[in-house]
DRENMIGU-132673 format. One line per 8 residues: their letters; for each residue y negated, x negated, z negated of C-alpha. Coordinates in steps of 0.5 Angstrom, whole numbers, plus 500, padded with zeros to 3 digits. Each point is the difference from the previous one (the first is absolute). Example, Ala and Ser with C-alpha at 12.3 -4.5 7.8 and 13.67 -1.06 7.14 Angstrom:
! DRENMIGU-132673
AS) 509:475:484; 493:498:502
***
This chain:
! DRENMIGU-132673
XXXXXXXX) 211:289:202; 495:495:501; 495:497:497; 494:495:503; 494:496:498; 495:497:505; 505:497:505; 508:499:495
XXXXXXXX) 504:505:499; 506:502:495; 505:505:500; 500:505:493; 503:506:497; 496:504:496; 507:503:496; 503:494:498
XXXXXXXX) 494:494:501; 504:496:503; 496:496:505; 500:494:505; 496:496:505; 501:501:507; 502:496:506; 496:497:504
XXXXXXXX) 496:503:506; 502:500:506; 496:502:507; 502:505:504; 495:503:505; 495:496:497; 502:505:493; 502:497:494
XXXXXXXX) 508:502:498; 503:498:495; 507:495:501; 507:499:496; 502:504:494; 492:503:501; 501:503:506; 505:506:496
XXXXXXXX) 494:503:497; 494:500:507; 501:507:500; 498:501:492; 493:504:498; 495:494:498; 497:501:494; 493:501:502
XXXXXXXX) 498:507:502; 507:502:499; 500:508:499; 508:500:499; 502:504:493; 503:496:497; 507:503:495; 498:498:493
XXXXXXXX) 506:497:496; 505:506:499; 500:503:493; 493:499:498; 497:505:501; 505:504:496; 498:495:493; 497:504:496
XXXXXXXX) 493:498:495; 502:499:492; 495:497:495; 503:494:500; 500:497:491; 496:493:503; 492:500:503; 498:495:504
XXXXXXXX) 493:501:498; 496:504:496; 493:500:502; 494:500:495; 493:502:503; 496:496:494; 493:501:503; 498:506:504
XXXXXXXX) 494:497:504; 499:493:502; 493:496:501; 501:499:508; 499:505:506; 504:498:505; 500:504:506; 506:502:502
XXXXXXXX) 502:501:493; 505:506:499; 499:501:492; 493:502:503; 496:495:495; 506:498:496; 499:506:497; 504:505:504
XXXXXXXX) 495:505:500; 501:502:492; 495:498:494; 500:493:499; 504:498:494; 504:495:497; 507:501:497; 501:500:493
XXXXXXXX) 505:496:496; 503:507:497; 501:502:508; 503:494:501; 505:500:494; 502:506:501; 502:498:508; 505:495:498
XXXXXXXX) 503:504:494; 500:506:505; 503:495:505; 505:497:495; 503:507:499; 501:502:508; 502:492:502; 505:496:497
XXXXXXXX) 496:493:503; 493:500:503; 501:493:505; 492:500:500; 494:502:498; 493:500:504; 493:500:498; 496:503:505
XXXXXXXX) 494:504:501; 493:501:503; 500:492:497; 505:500:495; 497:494:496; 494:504:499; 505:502:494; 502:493:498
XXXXXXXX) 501:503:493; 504:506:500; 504:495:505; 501:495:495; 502:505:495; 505:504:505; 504:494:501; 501:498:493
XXXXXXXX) 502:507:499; 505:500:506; 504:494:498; 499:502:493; 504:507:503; 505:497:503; 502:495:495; 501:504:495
XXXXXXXX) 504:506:505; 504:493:502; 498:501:506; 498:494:505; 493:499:500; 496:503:507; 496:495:504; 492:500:500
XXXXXXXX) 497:501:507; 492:500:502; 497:503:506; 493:496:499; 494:500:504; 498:493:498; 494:501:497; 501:500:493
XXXXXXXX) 501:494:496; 500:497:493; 504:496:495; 503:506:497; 502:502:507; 503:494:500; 503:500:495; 503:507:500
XXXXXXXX) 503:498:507; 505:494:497; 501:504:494; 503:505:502; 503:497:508; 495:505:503; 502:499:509; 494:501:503
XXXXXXXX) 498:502:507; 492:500:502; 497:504:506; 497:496:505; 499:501:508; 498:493:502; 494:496:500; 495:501:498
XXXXXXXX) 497:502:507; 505:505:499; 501:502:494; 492:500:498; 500:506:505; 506:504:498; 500:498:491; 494:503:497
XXXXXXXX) 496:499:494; 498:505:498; 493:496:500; 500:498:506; 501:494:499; 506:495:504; 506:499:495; 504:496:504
XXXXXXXX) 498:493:498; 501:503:493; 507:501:500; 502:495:503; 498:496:495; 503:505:495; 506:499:504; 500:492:500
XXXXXXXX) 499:501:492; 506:504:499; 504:496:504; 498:494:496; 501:504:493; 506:504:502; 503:499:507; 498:507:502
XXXXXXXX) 499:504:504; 506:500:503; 498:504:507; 494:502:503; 499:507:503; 495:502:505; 499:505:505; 500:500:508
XXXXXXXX) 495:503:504; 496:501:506; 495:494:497; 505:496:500; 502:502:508; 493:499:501; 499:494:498; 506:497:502
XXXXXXXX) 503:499:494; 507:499:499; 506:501:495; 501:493:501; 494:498:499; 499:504:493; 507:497:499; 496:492:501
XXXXXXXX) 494:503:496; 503:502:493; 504:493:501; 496:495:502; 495:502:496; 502:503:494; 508:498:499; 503:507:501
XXXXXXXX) 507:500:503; 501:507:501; 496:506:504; 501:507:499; 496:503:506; 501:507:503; 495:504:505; 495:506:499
XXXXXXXX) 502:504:506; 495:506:502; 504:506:498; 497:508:499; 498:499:493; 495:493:503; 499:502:507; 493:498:500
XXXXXXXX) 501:494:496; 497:494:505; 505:494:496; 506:504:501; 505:498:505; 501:504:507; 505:502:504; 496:496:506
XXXXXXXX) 501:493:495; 508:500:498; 502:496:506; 496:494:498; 500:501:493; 509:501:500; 499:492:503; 496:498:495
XXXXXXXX) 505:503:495; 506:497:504; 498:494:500; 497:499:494; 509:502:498; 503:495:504; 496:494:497; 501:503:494
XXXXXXXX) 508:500:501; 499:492:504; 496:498:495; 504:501:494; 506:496:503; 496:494:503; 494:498:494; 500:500:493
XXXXXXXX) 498:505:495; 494:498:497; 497:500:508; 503:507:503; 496:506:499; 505:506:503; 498:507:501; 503:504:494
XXXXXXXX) 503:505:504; 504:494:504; 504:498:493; 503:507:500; 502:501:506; 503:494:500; 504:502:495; 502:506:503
XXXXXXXX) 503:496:507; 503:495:497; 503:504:494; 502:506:503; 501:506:494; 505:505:500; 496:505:497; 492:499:502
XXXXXXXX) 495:505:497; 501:506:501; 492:502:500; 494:496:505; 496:499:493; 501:499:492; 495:505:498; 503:506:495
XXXXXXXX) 507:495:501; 499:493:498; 492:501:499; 497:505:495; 493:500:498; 496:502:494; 492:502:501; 495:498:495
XXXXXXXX) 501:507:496; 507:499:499; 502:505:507; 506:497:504; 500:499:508; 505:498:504; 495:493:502; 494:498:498
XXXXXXXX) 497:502:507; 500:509:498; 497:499:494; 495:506:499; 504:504:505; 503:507:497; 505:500:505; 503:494:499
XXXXXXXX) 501:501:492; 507:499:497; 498:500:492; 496:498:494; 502:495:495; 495:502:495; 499:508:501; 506:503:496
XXXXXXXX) 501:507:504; 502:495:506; 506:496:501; 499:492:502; 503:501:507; 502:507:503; 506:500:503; 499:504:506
XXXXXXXX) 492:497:501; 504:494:500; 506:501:504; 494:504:506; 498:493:500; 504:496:502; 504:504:504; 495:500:506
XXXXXXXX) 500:492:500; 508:499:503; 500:497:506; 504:506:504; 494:505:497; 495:496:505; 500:501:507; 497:494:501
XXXXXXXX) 505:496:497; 506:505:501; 499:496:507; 498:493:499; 506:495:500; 496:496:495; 499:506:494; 504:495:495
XXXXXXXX) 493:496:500; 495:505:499; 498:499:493; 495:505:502; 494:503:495; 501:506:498; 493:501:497; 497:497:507
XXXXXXXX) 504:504:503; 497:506:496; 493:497:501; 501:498:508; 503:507:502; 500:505:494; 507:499:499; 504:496:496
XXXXXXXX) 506:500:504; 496:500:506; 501:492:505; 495:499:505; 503:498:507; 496:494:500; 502:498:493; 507:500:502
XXXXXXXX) 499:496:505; 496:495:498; 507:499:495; 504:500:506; 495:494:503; 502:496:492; 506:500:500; 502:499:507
XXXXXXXX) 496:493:499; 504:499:494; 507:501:504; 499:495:505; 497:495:496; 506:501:495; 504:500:505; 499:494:504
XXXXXXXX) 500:497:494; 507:501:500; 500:494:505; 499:495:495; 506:501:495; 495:495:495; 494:505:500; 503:507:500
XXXXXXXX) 505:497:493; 493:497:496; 497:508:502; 503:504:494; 498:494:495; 493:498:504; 499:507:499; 501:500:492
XXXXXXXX) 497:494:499; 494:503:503; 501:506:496; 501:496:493; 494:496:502; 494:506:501; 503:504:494; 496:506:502
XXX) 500:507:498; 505:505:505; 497:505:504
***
């Protein structure tokens, strides 16, 4: 098939990733053609607005669920409230709809014993919340009694990782964080004129100019955090800003490389909310999103590390081309798989997004007539998030690359296992900006060899929590 980005072209495979430029143009009845080697593939679908099904690989959908022995991430909701009101939070206040609590240590503790028990290593342990430093000291106290756990099972230590609004800060905090090596993400959406507007104290008093203060003190401490996390919306469209553009704030004014920034899309569950992303603004939104891959990829090879700033969703596609796997995930999103979530009150979730949810639950770590995960509850789960399971999906070519959001999904469309039309295609746009960058690339036998190394270079560099 082929893949286009603004006016160049590459030839892909969906099945085996192979991709390369194509030739030049030629002008046939004023109609630009493809000439040489390229010319062989004028009759192939285009990325963009393909409807073709695309064949998933053979045996895939045959490859059965099992809880595996290793959890990438266990996630403790540490504060069930948070002091912000955002306005397109989905935690409803940070709260989740429920009484505002903290997590005590006793619920804490009985979490990694119980997970202990179920897994022979967790890779990584995040605090979250509402705003999780809200419980500095529970926090503190669980990391000790993580390493504690692991040391004495034999196991390896699990990482520490933070999701933070940025707005609490102290030298204990500081403290905590290079003690126990915490990675930390913070929430920003941009600029102040952006973000003032969209990240509220519950106050109402503007915290950006705080955070970015906090930020440039814990660069200073700890060189974290590693990566800021924001929200697209249709504030952003409205007043023209785009992801490159949140790419050059958080680097030029705060020293942060790395930016995680998905989009808030309308969806039956926030049909009436005003920031949300419509159907009428994807065609402009996928080009800014597009753009903002290609620089990204161009960058990375041309300009030291100390001076990029790449879009967090870049590094892994990346990855995915060069270093085709042969055996991909089976699932869209880790939840109730990679990632499992313990709430305040020790009741355990696929993903922190369906805390508080019943529909949702799959155990308890502290309740004594219940298991910590429930088998069937579990396998449920998951199995709504392979690929071939999604129509959407089951007919793009790019369904490899739809690291999707299972509780986005169940907020936006009330199904976890449900993919907007618009959202995959808003994929398709990403990756085939990625092909064509990559493969003229190619070009330059230099440049594409120095990728791979400029890439972990870069990774080594930023030293950020994984999502």
């Amino acid at each position: 098939m082929i893949v286009s980005y603004q006016d160049r072209r590459a030839s892909f495979d969906p099945g085996t990733l192979a991709f390369e430029p194509l030739a030049a143009f030629e002008m046939v009845n004023g109609v630009g053609e493809p000439s040489g080697t390229a010319a062989l593939l004028r009759d192939a679908p285009t990325a963009v607005g393909n409807a073709r099904a695309f064949e998933l690989p053979g045996g895939r959908a045959q490859r059965q669920w099992k809880r595996g022995r290793w959890l990438d991430r266990l996630v403790l909701n540490v504060a069930n409230y948070c002091n912000l009101d955002c306005v397109y939070c989905y935690a409803q206040g940070g709260d989740y709809g429920g009484p505002h609590e903290r997590m005590t240590f006793e619920v804490g503790r009985s979490a990694f014993r119980k997970f202990y028990d179920t897994y022979d290593e967790i890779s990584r342990v995040m605090f979250f919340g509402g705003e999780p430093l809200l419980n500095a000291d529970v926090i503190e106290r669980l990391c000790e009694f993580g390493w504690q756990t692991a040391d004495e099972l034999g196991r390896a230590r699990p990482t520490y990782t933070m999701i933070t609004n940025g707005t609490i800060l102290s030298p204990r905090i500081i403290d905590l964080i290079k003690r126990y090596q915490l990675k930390m993400t913070v929430s920003l959406d941009g600029p102040p004129e952006i973000n003032d507007k969209l990240r509220i104290a519950r106050t109402g008093q503007p915290i950006t100019r705080r955070v970015e203060e906090n930020i440039r003190i814990l660069q200073h401490e700890t060189g974290q955090p590693g990566q800021i996390e924001g929200t697209y919306t249709r504030l952003h469209v409205e007043q023209g800003v785009k992801v490159t553009d949140v790419m050059d704030y958080i680097r030029d004014e705060l020293g942060i490389h790395l930016l995680h920034m998905p989009i808030n899309v309308l969806g039956k569950s926030n049909r009436h909310d005003p920031l949300a992303i419509r159907p009428e603004d994807f065609d402009l939104v996928n080009s800014y999103y597009s753009a903002a891959v290609s620089r990204s990829i161009r960058d990375v090879v041309t300009k030291p590390v100390d001076e990029l700033c790449l879009l967090s969703a870049v590094v892994e596609m990346v990855d995915t081309l060069v270093h085709p796997s042969d055996h991909p995930s089976i699932f869209i999103c880790p939840a109730g798989n990679g990632t499992i979530a313990v709430d305040s009150d020790g009741t355990v979730y696929p993903c922190f997004m369906f805390y508080r949810n019943s529909k949702f639950r799959l155990g308890s770590v502290v309740r004594r007539d219940a298991k910590v995960l429930e088998d069937v509850a579990q396998k449920a789960f998951v199995e709504g998030l392979r690929p071939e399971a999604i129509p959407s999906l089951a007919k793009s070519w790019a369904w490899r690359f739809l690291q999707g959001c299972a509780g986005g999904n169940y907020f936006k469309n009330e199904d976890h296992g449900v993919v907007a039309e618009d959202e995959v295609r808003f994929v398709e746009a990403m990756v085939s900006a990625a092909v064509v960058e990559l493969a003229h690339l190619k070009s330059d036998d230099l440049q594409w060899k120095y990728l791979p190394m400029a890439l972990n270079l870069f990774k080594l560099f930023v030293d950020a929590p994984r999502e």
